[in-house]
C-alpha positions in Angstrom: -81.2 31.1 -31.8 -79.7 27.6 -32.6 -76.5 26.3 -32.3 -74.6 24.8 -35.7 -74.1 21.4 -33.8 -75.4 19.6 -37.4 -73.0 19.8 -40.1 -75.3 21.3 -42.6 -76.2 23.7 -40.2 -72.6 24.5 -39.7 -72.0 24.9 -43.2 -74.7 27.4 -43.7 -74.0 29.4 -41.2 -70.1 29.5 -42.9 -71.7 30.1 -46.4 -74.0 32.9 -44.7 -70.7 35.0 -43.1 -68.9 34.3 -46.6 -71.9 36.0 -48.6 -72.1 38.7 -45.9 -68.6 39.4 -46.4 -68.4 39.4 -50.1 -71.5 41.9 -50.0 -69.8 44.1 -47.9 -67.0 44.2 -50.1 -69.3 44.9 -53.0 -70.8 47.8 -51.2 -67.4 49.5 -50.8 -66.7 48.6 -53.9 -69.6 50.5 -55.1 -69.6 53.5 -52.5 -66.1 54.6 -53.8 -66.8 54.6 -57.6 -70.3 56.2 -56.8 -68.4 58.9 -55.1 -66.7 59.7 -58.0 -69.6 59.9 -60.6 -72.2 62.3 -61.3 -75.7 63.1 -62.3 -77.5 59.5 -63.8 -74.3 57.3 -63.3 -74.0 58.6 -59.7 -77.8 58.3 -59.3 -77.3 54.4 -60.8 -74.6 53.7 -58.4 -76.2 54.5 -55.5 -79.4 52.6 -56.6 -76.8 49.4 -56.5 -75.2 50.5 -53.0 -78.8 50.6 -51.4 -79.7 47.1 -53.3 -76.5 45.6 -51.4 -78.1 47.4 -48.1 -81.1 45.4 -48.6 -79.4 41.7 -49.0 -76.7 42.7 -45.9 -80.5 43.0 -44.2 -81.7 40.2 -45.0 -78.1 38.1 -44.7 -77.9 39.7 -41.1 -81.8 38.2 -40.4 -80.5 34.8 -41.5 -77.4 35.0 -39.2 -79.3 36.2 -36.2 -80.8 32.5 -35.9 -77.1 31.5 -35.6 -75.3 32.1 -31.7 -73.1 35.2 -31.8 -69.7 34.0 -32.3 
């Protein structure tokens, strides 16, 4: 883990926590018209809930080089 003590670095890290919180809105976004749906449009939904899934992965593997705050 490093420490944000370069401005850039600093800047990522705050761009990184932005995206991770825009994607978690997203996914609620998603989960509560999913919930509502059915059949291919429910099936569609869910498809896009699981794709946000995969970037909050990979946004949380990014922030893990960052100290825990």
């Amino acid at each position: 883990m490093t420490t944000p003590s370069d401005p850039s670095l600093a800047a990522l890290e705050q761009s990184l926590l932005h995206a991770s919180a825009v994607v978690r809105c997203l996914a609620a976004v998603i989960y509560e018209t999913g919930d509502s749906l059915s059949g291919p449009k429910r099936d569609l939904a869910f498809s896009a809930l699981h794709l946000t899934e995969v970037i909050q992965s990979d946004l949380d593997s990014s922030l893990a080089y960052f100290d825990p705050r």
